[in-house]
N, C-alpha and C positions, 0 to 999 in steps of 0.2 A: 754760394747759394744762400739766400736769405730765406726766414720764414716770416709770414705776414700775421699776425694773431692780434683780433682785436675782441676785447669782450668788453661786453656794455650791460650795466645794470639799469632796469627800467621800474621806476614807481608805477604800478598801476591808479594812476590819480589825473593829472593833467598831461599833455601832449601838444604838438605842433603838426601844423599841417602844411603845406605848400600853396601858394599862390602862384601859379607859372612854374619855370622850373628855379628860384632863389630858395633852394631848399639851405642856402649858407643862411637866411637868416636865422634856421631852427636849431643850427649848433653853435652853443656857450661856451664847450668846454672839450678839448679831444688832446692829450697826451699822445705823443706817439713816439715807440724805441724801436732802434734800429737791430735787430740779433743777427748774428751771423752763425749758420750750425757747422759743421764740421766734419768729418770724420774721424773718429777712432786713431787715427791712425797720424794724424797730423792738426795742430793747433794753429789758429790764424788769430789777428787782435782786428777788431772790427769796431765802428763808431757807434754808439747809440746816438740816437738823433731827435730830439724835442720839437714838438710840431704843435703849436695852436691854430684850430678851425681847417680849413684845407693848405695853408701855407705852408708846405715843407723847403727847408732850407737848406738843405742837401741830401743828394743822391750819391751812391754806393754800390756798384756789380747788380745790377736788379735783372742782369740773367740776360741770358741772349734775346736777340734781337729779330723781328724778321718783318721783312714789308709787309708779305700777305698778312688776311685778315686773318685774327684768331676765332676758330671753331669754340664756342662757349662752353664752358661747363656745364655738364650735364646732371643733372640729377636721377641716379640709377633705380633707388629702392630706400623704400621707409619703411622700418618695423616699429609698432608698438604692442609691449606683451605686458600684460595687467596681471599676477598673482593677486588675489583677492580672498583673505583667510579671516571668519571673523569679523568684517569689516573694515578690516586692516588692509590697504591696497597698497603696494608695491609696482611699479611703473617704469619699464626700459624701454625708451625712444630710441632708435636705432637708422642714425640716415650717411646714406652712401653716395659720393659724387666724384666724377671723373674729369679729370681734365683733360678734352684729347687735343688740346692745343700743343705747339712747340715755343711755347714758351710760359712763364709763369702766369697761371689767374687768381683772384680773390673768389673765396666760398666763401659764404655767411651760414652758421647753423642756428636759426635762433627756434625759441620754446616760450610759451606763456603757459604756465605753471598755475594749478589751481589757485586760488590765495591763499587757501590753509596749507600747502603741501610744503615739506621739507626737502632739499635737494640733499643726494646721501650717495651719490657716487656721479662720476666724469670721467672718458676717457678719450683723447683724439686719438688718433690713428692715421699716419702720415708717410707715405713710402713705409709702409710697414715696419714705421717704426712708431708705438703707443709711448703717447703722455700722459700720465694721471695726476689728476688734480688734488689737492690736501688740504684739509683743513685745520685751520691752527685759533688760540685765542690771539685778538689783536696785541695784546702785547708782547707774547711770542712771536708775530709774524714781525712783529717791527723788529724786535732783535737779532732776529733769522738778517733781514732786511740790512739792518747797521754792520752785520758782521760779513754778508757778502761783499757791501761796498767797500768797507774796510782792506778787504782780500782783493781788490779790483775785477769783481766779477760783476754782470749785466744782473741786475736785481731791479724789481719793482714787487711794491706788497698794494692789494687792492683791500677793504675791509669796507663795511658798510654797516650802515644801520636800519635801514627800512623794515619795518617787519611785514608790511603787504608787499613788499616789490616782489613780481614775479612773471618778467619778461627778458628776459636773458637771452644776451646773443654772443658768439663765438667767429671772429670772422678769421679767417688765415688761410695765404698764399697756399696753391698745391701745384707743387713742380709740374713741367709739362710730363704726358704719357703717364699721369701716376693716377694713384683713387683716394680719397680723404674718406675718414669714417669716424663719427660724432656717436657717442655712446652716453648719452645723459639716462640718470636714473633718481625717481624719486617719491617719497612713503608720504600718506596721508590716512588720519582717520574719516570715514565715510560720512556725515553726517546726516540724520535721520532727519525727513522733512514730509509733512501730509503723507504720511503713510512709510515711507520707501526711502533706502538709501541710493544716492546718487553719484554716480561715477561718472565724470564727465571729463572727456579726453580731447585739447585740443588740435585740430589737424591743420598747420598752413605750412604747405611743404614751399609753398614761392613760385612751382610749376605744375606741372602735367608730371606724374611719377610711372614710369613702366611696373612697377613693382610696389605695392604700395598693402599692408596689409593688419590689422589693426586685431587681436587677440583677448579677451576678458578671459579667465577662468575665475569661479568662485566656489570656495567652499567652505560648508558653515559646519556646524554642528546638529541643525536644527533643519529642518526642510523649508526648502528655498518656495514660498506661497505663492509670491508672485514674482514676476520677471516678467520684465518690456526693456524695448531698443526700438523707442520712439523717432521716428525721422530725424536723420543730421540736423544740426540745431545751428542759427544764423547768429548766437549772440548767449551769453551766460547770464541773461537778467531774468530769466522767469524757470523754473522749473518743468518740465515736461507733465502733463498729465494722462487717467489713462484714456482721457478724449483725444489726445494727440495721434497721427498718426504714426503707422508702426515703421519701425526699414524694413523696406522689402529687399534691399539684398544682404541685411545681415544674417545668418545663419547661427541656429541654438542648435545647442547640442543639453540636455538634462541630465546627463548623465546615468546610472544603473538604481540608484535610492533616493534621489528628489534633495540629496545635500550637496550635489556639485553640478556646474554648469560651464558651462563652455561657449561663447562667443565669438564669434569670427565674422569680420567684414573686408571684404577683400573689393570697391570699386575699382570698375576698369576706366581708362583712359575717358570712355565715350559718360559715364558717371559722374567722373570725377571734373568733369566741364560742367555736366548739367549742376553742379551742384557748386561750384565755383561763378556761374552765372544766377543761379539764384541767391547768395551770398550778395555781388555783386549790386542786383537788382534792389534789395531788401534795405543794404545801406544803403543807400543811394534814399529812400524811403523815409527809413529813419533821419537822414541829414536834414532831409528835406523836414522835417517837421521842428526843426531849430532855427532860432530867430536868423536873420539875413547872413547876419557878420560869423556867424560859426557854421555856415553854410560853405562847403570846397570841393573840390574836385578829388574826388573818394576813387578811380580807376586806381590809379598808382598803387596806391596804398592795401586794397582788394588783388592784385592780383595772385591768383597763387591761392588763395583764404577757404577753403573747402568748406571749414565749421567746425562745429559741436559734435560728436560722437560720444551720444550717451547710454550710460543703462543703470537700469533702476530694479531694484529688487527689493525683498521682504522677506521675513523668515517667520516660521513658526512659534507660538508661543504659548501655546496651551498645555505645555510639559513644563513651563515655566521656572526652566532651567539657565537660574539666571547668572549663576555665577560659575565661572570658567576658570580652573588651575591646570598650571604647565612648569614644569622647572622651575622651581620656585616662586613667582610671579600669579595674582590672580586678577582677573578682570568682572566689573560688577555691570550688567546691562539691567536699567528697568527703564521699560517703555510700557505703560499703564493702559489697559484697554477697558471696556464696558464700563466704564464709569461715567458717570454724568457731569458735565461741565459745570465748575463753581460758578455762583452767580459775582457778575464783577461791576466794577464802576468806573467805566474808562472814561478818562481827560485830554478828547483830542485838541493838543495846541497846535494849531493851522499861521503857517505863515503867510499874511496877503503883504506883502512889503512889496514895492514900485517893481521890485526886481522879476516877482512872478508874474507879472504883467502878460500876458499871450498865452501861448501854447501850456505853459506851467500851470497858468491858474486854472484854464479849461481840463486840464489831465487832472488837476483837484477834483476839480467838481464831478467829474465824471464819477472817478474813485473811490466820492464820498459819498454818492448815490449809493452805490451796491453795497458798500461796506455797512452803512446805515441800517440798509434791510438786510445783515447778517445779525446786527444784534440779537441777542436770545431774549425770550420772558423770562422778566425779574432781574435783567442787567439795569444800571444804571449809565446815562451818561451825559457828560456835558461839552460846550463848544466853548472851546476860548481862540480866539480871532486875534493875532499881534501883526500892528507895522508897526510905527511909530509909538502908539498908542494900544492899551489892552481893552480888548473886552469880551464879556462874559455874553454868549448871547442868550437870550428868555425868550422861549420859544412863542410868546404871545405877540413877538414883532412878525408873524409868521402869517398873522391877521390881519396885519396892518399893512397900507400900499408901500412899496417898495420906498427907502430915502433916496434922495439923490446923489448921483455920483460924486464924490468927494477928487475935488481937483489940489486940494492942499494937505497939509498936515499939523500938525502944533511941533513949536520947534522946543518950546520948553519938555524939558527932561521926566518924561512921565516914570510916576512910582507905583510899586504893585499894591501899596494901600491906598489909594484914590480907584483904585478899581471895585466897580461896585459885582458884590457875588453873588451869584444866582444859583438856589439849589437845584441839584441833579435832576434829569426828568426820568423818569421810568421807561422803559423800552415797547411802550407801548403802540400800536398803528397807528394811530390818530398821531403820535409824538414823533415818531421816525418822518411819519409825512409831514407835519412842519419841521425837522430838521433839515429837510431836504428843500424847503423850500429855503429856509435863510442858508445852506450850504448853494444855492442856483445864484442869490445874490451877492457874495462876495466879490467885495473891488479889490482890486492892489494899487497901494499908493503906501508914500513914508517911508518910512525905516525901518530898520528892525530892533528893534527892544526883547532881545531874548531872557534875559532875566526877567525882567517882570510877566512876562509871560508863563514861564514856568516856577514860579516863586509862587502868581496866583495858582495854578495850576496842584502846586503843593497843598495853599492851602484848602483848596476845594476838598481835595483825595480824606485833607486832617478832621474837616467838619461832615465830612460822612455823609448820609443821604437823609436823614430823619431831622432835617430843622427847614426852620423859614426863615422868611427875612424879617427882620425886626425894623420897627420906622428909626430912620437915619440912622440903618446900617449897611455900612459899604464893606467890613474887612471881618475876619473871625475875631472871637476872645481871644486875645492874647494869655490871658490870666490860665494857668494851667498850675496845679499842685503839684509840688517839689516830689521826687520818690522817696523812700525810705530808704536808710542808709544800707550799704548792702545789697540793696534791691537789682537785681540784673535786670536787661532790656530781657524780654521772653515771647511766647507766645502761651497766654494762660485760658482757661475756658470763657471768658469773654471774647476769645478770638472768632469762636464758635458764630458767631452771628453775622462774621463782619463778612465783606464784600471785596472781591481779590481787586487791590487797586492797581490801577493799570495810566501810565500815561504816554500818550504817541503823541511824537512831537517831529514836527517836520518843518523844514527850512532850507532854502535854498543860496545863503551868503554869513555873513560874520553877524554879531550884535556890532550894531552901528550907534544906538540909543542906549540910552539910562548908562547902566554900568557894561562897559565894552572890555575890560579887562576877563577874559576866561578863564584866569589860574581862581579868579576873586569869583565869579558866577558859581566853579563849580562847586569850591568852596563852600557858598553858603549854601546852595542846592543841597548839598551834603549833607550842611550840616542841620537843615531844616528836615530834610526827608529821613525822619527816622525813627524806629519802634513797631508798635503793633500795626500801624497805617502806611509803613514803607512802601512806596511805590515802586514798579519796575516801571523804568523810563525807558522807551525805546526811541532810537533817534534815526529819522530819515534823513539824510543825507540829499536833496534834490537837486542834479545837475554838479558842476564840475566848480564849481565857486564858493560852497560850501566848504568850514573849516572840518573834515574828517577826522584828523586829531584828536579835536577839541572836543566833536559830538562821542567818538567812541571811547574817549577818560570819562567823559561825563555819565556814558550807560553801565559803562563799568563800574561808577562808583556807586549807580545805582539800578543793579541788580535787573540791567537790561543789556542789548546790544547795540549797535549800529548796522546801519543798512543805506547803501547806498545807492540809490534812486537814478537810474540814466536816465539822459534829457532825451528823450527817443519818442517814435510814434507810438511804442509801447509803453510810455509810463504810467498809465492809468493802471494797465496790467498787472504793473511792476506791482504798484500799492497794493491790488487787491491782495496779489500773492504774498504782502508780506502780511499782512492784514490775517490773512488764513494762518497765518502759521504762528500766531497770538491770542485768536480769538477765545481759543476753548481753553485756559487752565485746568486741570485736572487734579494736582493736587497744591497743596501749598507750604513750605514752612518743613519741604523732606530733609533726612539729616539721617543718613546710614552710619551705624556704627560697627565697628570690629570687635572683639576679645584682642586685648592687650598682648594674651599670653598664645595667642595665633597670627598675628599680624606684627611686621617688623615697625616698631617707631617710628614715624617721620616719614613713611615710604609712601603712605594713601596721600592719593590727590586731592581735589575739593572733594568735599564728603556731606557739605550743605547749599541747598539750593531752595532759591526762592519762590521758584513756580516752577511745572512739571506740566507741557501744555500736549496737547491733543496731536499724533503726529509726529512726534518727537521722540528722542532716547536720551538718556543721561548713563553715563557711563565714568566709573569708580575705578581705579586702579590702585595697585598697591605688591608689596613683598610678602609676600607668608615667610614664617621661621622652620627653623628647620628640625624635624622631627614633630609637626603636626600632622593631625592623622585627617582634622576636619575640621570645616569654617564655617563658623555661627555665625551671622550676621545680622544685623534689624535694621530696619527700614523702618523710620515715623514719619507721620505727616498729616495732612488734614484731606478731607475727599468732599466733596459734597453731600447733602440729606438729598435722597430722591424724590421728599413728597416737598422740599421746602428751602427755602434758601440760603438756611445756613447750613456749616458744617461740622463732622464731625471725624475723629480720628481714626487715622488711619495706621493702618502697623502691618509688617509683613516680616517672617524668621525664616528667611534661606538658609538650606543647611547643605553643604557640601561635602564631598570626600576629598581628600588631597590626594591623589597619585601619585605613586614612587616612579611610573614610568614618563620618561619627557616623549613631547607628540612633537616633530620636528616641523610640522604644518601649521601649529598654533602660536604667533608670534605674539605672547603675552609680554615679553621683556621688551622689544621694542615699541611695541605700543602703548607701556604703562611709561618707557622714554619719550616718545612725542608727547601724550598727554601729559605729563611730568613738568616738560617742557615748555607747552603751550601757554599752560597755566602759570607759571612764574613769570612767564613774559607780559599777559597779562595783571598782573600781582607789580608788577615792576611799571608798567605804563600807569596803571590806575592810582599808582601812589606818588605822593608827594616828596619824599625821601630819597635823600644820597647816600643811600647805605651801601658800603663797598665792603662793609663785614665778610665773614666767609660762610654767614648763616643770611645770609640778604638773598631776595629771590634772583637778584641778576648773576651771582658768585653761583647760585646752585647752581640755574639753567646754562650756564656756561660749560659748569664740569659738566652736567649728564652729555652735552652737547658735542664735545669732546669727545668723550669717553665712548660715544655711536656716533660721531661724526656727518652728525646733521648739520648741514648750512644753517646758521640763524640769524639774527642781526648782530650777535654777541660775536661773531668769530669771521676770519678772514683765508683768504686764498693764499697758498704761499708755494711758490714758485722760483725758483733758483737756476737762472742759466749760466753755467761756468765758463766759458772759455771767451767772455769777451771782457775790454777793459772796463770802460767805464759804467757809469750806472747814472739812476734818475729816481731821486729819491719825490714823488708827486702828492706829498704831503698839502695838504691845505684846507682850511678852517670852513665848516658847515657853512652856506649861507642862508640866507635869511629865508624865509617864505617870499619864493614871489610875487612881485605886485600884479595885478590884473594884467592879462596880456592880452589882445586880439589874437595872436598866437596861439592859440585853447585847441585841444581837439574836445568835442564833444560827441559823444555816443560809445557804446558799448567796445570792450576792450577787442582788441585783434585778437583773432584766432591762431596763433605762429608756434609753428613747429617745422621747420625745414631748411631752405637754405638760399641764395641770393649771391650773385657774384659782380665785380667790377675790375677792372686793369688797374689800380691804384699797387703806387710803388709799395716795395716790401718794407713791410714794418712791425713792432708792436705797437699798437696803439690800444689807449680804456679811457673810453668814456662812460658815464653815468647818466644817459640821459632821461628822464622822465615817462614812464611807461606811455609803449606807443598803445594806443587806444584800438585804431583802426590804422597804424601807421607803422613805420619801420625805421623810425625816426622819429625824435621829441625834441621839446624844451630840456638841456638840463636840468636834474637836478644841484642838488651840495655835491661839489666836487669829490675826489675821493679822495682817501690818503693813501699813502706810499703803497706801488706796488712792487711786489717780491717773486722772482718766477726760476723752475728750476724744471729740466729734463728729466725725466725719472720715467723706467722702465716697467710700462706695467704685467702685472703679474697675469701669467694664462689665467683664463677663469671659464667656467663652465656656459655651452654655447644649448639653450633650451630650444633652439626653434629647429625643425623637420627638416632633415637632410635633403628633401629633395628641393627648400625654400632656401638655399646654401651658396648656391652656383657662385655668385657675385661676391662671398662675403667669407671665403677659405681663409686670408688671410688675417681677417680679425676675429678678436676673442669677444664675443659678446658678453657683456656684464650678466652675473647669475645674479639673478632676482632678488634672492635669498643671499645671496653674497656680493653685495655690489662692492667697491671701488670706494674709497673715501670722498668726499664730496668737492665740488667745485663753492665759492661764492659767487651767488647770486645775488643778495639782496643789495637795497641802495638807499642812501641816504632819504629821508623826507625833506619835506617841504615842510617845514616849522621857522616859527620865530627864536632867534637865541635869546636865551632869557637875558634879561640885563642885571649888570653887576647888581648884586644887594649887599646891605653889612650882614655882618658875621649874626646869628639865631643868639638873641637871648637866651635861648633854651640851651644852650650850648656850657651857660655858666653850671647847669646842674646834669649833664649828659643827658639830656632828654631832646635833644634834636631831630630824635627820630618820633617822636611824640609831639605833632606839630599841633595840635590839636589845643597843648596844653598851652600854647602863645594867648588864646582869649583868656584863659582864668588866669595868669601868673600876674604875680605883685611881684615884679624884680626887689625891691626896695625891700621889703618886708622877707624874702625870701621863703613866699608859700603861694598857692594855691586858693583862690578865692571862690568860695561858692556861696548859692543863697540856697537855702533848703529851708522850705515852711516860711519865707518871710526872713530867716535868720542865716545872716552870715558865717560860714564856715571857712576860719584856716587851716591848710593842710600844708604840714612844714616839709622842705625840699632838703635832699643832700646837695651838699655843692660837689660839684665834679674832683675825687680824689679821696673826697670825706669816708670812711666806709661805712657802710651801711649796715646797722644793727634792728632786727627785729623780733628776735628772740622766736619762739613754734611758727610755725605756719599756723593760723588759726581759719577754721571753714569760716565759709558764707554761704548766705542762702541759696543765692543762684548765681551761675557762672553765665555767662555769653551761651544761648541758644537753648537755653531751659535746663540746665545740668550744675550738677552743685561744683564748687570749689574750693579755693585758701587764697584768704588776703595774704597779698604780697605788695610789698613794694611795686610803685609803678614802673618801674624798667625792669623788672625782674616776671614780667608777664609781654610773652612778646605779640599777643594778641591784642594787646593795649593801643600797641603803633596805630592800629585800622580805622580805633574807634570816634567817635567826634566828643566836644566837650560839652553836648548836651546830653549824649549818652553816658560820658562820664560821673555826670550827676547824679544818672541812677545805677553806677556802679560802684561808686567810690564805696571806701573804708578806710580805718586807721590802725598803721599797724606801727608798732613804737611807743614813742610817745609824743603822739599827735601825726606822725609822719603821714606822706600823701600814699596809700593804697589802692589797689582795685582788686575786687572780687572778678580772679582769675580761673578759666577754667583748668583743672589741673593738668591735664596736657601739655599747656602752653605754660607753665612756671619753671622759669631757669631755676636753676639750682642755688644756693646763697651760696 
């Protein structure tokens, strides 16, 4: 008897689709082992078997045989049961299928996975006998891996990196007359969005389900204000409002005190068509609104696709009880209300390059209509226009008859100082209606020149709103006065006036012009955007051709997001929606602090942030110590003036109790783990650095990762089958980013949760292939490496759902909510370029390689640091790596990183240094020694001498 197990990791990015039925073109890459299971009682040696694309080269007992036709697998019952505590959501998918054939069939269980969610338990269920899946670090799993083959046992180890991938699929043989049962479970924090958090569950079971039944519970602390269960949703690009329609056949339950709720959706058969035909219809819709060539035959891919199952809720906050302790662990919520929106100065940088040509550019324009007449009075804002070429547009062309269509480009390398700048217009009617008129005439033509674009864009944000143009001038003052020594970046009472900058930047392909190097762009983007006029860059992602990587390092470094744009008949939508969820800043420049002697070291997550926008929550984690009675907390930051438009400070002092008793319902410890987690993954992408220290954010996120057994891209599946001989160790090297493909799927991701079957011989087989979009089936990704697999017997666990919802399901343990199963991997490699060999960091001679920053000041030769300050050059002399380092007291400075005093220390003995750029270093630097390179360190961040 063989078992057939195939699991496939899917990038949610690019996709393939079929043309006819040569769906072999769309796979790259498919390993396949042969296992043989056994019983108990007797040991057989069986062949593993290596199969690329559908070629298999030998067959092996694949089970009896019979002419009749085989009765198909059935899909019996699908559960989903949502625990929801806190915001904290917990998620057991639960699908059952029967084989009533007499002989072996293939089941498929696949799932698409929020994109922030964690996978944190797996169980298959097979002739009643449960597999559970494990999570290990990659270099533990290779070992696991080397030492099974070593012993002649069937091992394969899968590991990945993708940190969006989240389409997971599980395919494996089920004997005839038997029932397979798939138990996937997995935790996310809810995020808050125009009002309301959203939980959205997707449903694509493949079929028609006799049983099918979909559970929310929620319970807060705080009374639950609103609650909607907006109609099944066709697609995850726009958020639900409360214009939307409601479901009418989901069913609330409130509860006895307005802090818990209950949710149930249970469609029948006659439902579950009507809603799989308007799925159906909708894509079909959306295809249709994409140029010719990414235009296909969507049935196949649709069948089975139910949708969206969402709900949205809100909680009370006028007892403004913001901070939550449980067993040690405290969680901080502030979501700001009545306050008045800062006034800001947004820099929409708009891509017209050839590429947006049709339906992209019209979805612009559309977009930029409504978005325009959202600006507030007393915002500023301006338009920069990039293909090939930059420009600023002055809303007096808006007078003038339209130019003519532009049929060419300039092929010379346009710079963002030959761009002439044009001061910001006020938000006024007369101003919004000519911007809308020069947003009606945008062409697409050229290239794209992304740096220059946002480089001018920078410098717009840095010359503010109060100047004009001066005769033959094209570019700002360069000439800016040196800080004083000592001096930290801050925010000081001149910040009072300023205006929150803001830059949306949208683009639908790579920089193609000027500087096309992205590591080099973001770089200088960085290292230009910074101080009191730091801008948050938010980066649209437009369509499936756009580098995502590249835009989401880039917002990360600069105190924005990414957002990715479907090419669909809803992209105009898309925009506005994101558009809302930026428009209102509310505070700026917040930065919660702890007592030292209540809060454990090291344990709070990000605890500074940029903007605090209208709509939103920002939420702090951290350990309290033990034997505290109560947590002091302060909140700073800046709000707006009501009658005028600047600002003014803002401060709030949460004061808490600690409770000795634990509440077994408020899962503060794994929550302050995912956000722990999130964050250093983050922390780790945005940075430049190969720090594999054991103080590096990748070493951390790794162990919390481990230590609760969340999937992440740090860690692999590891699985161990004993009783066969050989093994397949499917090791092999990332590839490159793909080149442009015809191949593309375009439009919103697949809806998949269920399950799909075919008569394919028994096997294991892992492929990686590139998240299906609308598809069940993709482009590969980067191949995987070695997989490792092993039988393990899982543990009974606690079954939450109603005995009388049971019939079918006596034999398996359903995962407890609260106690799941160790996790499966899911994730999957990206789509990136490998970097190419470089020499060894200069920086490397003085152990400052993690201080990349320092490569512009460094004089190798001289062995120091060069600065200019006031016109005069500064050396600051370097250890060499080995030398030890003497500085004698820690002596204060003024100001530290974020407005708060410190101690000059040596520069690698501050580890907040790593972040900063070398133009902020100039207004951090000090000397400590004699002459030695310093920064004025906060003292938090000062290792120890």
């Amino acid at each position: 008897m063989y078992i057939y197990i195939k699991i496939s990791f899917a990038k949610k990015n690019k996709s393939c689709y079929t043309m006819g039925d040569v769906r072999w073109k769309c796979i790259l890459l498919c390993v396949g082992l042969f296992i043989a299971t056994v019983s108990s009682a007797a040991i057989t040696q069986d062949p593993l078997i290596v199969t690329t694309g559908d070629d298999i080269t030998t067959e092996t007992n694949v089970g009896p045989t019979t002419d009749e036709p085989n009765a198909p697998i059935k899909l019996t019952e699908m559960r989903v049961h949502s625990e929801i505590a806190l915001r904290y959501a917990r998620t057991a998918v639960v699908t059952t299928v029967r084989n009533p054939a007499k002989r072996s069939q293939e089941a498929v269980f696949r799932m698409l996975l929020p994109e922030t969610a964690f996978i944190s338990g797996f169980v298959m269920t097979l002739n009643g006998k449960s597999y559970k899946a494990y999570v290990k670090g990659k270099e533990e799993a290779k070992q696991i891996y080397n030492e099974a083959v070593s012993q002649g046992f069937g091992a394969a180890h899968v590991s990945a990196k993708a940190r969006d991938s989240n389409h997971f699929t599980v395919n494996v043989n089920v004997e005839p007359n038997t029932t397979a049962v798939f138990n996937l479970t997995y935790e996310e924090l809810l995020v808050r969005r125009n009002g309301v958090y959203n939980h959205a569950i997707n449903l694509h079971p493949g079929a028609l389900v006799p049983k099918l039944k979909v559970t929310v519970h929620i319970k807060e602390t705080e009374k639950i204000t609103t609650l909607r269960v907006p109609e099944v949703k066709t697609g995850n690009e726009v958020d639900a409002t409360d214009a939307d329609a409601q479901n009418p056949i989901a069913a609330i339950d409130r509860g006895h005190d307005d802090r818990e709720a209950t949710i149930t959706f249970k469609p029948d058969l006659i439902e579950q068509r009507r809603l799989i035909d308007v799925y159906s219809a909708k894509s079909k819709e959306s295809a249709a609104s994409r140029p010719y060539y990414f235009q296909h035959n969507v049935e196949d891919n649709q069948e089975g696709t139910i949708g969206q199952f969402i709900v949205q809720y809100d909680v009370d906050r006028t007892n403004n009880k913001d901070i939550l302790v449980n067993d040690g662990y405290f969680v901080h919520f502030l979501a700001p209300s009545s306050l008045p929106p800062l006034k800001k100065h947004v820099v929409f940088v708009l891509d017209t390059s050839g590429s947006m040509m049709g339906h992209k550019l019209d979805q612009l324009r559309e977009a930029m209509q409504t978005i325009l007449g959202k600006l507030y009075a007393g915002d500023y804002f301006s338009i920069v226009e990039f293909n090939s070429d930059v420009v600023v547009h002055d809303l007096k062309e808006a007078d003038a008859p339209p130019a003519e269509r532009k049929h060419y480009w300039n092929y010379q390398p346009h710079q963002s100082e030959n761009t002439a700048l044009v001061p910001p217009s006020r938000a006024t009617p007369e101003n919004i209606e000519k911007a809308k008129t020069i947003i009606s005439r945008l062409q697409s033509f050229g290239g794209t020149n992304i740096h220059s674009a946002l480089s001018v864009a920078i410098d717009l944000i840095r010359k503010g709103v109060d100047w004009k143009v001066k005769s033959n001038e094209s570019k700002p003052d360069s000439t800016t006065a040196a800080p004083e020594q000592g001096k930290a970046l801050t925010v000081d009472e001149g910040v009072k006036n300023e205006l929150e900058p803001i830059v949306i930047f949208l683009t639908d392909g790579d920089p193609t012009e000027g500087e096309t190097s992205t590591v080099r762009i973001i770089n200088h983007l960085s290292e230009k955007n910074y101080g009191e006029k730091k801008a948050s860059i938010f980066s649209l992602a437009f369509g499936e051709d756009a580098d995502r990587n590249f835009l989401r390092k880039l917002s990360l470094r600069n105190e924005g997001f990414m957002r990715h744009i479907y090419e669909a008949a809803d992209a105009a939508l898309q925009l506005r929606d994101f558009y809302q969820q930026v428009s209102s800043p509310l505070l700026s420049n917040v930065h919660f602090t702890y007592p030292k002697d209540q809060v454990k070291e090291g344990s709070v997550t990000r605890s500074k942030f940029h903007a605090v926008f209208a709509g939103s929550e920002v939420v702090v984690a951290g350990r309290v110590l033990d034997n505290v009675d109560v947590i002091e907390a302060q909140v700073d930051g800046f709000c707006a003036v009501d009658d005028g438009s600047g600002k003014k400070k803002y401060a709030i002092l949460p004061k808490i109790p600690v409770s000795t008793t634990k509440n077994e319902y408020m899962p503060l410890e794994r929550l302050w783990a995912y956000l722990t987690i999130k964050q250093l993954l983050d922390e780790k992408d945005a940075s430049d650095s190969d720090d594999k220290s054991e103080k590096s954010p990748e070493k951390r996120a790794l162990a919390i990762a481990l230590k609760y057994e969340f999937v992440t891209p740090l860690t692999s599946l590891v699985v161990v089958k004993p009783n066969a001989t050989n093994a397949v160790n499917a090791e092999s090297v990332d590839n490159q980013r793909p080149e442009y493909s015809a191949f593309g799927s375009y439009g919103p991701p697949s809806l998949s949760a269920g399950y799909g079957q075919s008569n394919a011989l028994s096997a294991v087989s892992f492929s990686q292939p590139i998240a299906t979009l609308q598809h069940q089936f993709g482009l590969p990704g980067p191949p995987m490496q070695e997989p490792v697999f092993d039988d393990i017997e899982a543990e009974e666990i606690d079954n939450r759902y109603e005995d009388e919802d049971r019939a079918d399901m006596d034999s398996f343990p359903v995962s407890s909510i609260f106690g799941a199963p160790p996790a499966l991997s899911t994730t999957s490699a990206p789509k990136v370029e490998l970097p190419k060999a470089e020499p060894a960091s200069p920086l490397m001679k003085y152990n400052l390689q993690d201080f990349g920053w320092a490569e512009n000041l460094l004089d190798a030769s001289a062995d120091v640091l060069k600065l200019s300050v006031n016109g005069t050059q500064v050396d600051l002399k370097l250890y060499k790596t080995g030398e030890t380092v003497t500085e004698g007291e820690d002596s204060t400075c003024d100001k530290a990183g974020g407005g708060v005093s410190g101690a000059c220390v040596y520069i690698t003995r501050c580890r907040s240094a790593k972040t900063i750029t070398s133009q902020q270093y100039q207004e951090l630097y000090c000397t400590v020694g004699n002459g030695y390179a310093g920064v004025c360190c906060p003292s938090d961040d000062v290792d120890k001498a």
